[in-house]
N, C-alpha and C positions, 0 to 999 in steps of 0.2 A: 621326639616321639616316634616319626617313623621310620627312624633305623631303629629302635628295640624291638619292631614288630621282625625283623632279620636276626636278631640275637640268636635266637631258638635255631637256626639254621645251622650256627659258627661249631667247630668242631669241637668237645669240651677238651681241658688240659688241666692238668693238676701240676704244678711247677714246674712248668713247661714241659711238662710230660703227657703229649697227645693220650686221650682215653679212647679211640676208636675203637684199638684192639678192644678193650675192655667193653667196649657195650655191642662188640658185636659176638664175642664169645659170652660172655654171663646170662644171655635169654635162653642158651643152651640147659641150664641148671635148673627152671621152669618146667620141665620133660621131665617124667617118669620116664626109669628104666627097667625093661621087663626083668622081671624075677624068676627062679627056677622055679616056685611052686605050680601045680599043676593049674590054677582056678588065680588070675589077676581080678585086680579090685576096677571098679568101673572106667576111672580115670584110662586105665591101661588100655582097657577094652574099648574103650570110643577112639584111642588113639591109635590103637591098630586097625580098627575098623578103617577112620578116617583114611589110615596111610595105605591099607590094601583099596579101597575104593579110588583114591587119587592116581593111582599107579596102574590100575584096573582101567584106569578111563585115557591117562595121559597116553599107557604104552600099545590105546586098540588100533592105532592108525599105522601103528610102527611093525615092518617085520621084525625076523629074529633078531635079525645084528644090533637093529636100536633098543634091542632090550636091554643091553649092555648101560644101557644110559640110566636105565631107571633108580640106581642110588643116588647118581648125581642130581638129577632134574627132581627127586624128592625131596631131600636134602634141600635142595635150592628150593623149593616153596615152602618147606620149613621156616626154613631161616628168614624169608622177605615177609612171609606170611607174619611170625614173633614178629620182628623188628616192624611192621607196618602199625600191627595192633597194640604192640606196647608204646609205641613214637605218640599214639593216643593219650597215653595219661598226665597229667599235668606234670610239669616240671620236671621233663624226661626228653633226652636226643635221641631225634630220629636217623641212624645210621642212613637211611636208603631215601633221607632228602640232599644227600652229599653226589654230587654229578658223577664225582672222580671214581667212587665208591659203585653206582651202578655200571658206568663203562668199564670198569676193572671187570665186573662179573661180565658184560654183555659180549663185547669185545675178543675174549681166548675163547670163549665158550662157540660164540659163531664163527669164529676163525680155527676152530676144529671140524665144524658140522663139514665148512669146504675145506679142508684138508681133507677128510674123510671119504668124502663126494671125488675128490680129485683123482684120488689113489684109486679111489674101488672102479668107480667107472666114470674115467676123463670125458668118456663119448656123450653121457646124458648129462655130468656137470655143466659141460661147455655147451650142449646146447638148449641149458635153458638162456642163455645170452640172444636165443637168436629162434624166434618163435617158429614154426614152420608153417608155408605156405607165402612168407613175407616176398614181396618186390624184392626184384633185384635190386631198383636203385635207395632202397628203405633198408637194405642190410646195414651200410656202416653208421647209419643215425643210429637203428636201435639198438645194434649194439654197443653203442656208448652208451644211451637211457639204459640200456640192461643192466650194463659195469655199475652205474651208476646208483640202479639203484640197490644192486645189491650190496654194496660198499657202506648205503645209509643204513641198512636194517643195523647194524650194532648200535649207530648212533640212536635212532629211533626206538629200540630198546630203552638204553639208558635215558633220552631225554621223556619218553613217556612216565616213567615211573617216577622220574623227578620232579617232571611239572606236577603231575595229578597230587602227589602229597604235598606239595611247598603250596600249591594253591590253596587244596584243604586245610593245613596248617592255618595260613596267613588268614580264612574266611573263617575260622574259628574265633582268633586272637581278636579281630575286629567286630565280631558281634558280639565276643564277650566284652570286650571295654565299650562299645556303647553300652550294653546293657548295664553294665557298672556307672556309668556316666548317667545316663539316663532314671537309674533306682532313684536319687534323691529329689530329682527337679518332675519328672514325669512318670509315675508307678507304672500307667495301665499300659503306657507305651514300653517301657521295661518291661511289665511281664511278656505282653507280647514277643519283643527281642529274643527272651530268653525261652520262651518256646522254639521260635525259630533256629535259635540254637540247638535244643535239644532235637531238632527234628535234624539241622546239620549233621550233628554227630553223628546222628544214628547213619545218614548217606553217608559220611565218612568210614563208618566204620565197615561197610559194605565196599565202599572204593578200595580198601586197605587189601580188603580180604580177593577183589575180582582183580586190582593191579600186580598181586602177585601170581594167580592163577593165571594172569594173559601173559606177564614177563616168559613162564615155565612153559605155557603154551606156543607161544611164537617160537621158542627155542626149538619145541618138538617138532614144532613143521618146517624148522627150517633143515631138523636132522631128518626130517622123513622126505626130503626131495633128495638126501645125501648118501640114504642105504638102499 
């Protein structure tokens, strides 16, 4: 019993033909795409709304250069945002509870932001490694803790986004089958369960929506220490 509650997690395959590809481009098909007529229908018009407002807010910390970023870093809470909210519906994989899956994205993405930081200005890259005003004999500690920690933000990335849904997941799975468990021997404790459930969701479905805005966020401050 409690490895099927891990099931949901496993990658699908269709004769031994990995489906990742496949559920991580098909939530693309869900998206209207704008039309030439002059006047779009609502659907269109909340979703430009939405994408001029998210881009409006992501790129007010950023000079010009990181504006350069704004189709990627939109795109990129598109995509986690779908894939968070659909991993929601029953009997459906969630691509961004896969570890390998968020550090692919986390990973080239921050290891641009310092490429970028390196190249334009090596003098304010390098010294955030080394806070100023520090002791002389406190330079070579922190600048290890500095390397150090800047080396973990891609992990911390990816393992953020993966705990917060695999837990959500798994506290789903489990008070649905009590509550399943519970319907024939004890109702009123049942329905209770299943409120609580329904109250889960709904925080689930708010983690879904705020773990992709903080993924696209951390990314932008870590390219706005880098332009």
């Amino acid at each position: 019993m409690m490895l099927s509650f891990f099931d949901q997690f496993s990658s699908p395959s269709l004769l031994g033909i990995p489906l990742m590809a496949l559920a991580l481009s098909l939530p693309w098909v869900l998206y209207p795409t704008p039309s030439s007529r002059w006047l779009n229908n609502r659907m269109l018009a909340l979703q430009g709304w939405f994408i001029n407002r998210f881009t409006q807010q992501l790129l007010l910390p950023l000079n010009v250069g990181g504006h350069k970023w704004a189709l990627m870093l939109t795109s990129l809470m598109l995509m986690l945002l779908t894939q968070n909210m659909l991993g929601l519906l029953p009997y459906t994989f969630t691509p961004t509870t896969q570890l390998s899956l968020n550090m692919a994205l986390a990973v080239p993405l921050w290891l641009a932001t310092v490429i970028i930081g390196l190249r334009n200005q090596p003098t304010i890259a390098l010294g955030h490694l080394l806070p100023e005003g520090t002791p002389t004999p406190l330079i070579p500690v922190l600048i290890i803790i500095e390397t150090i920690s800047l080396f973990i933000r891609p992990l911390a990335l990816g393992v953020r986004l993966t705990a917060n849904l695999t837990a959500g997941h798994l506290l789903i799975q489990l008070i649905a089958t009590a509550a399943f468990v519970l319907l024939p021997l004890m109702p009123a404790v049942a329905i209770l369960t299943m409120t609580l459930l329904f109250l889960l969701t709904l925080l689930e479905v708010a983690v879904a929506m705020i773990q992709a805005y903080v993924f696209v966020l951390l990314l932008s401050l870590y390219l706005q220490e880098n332009v």
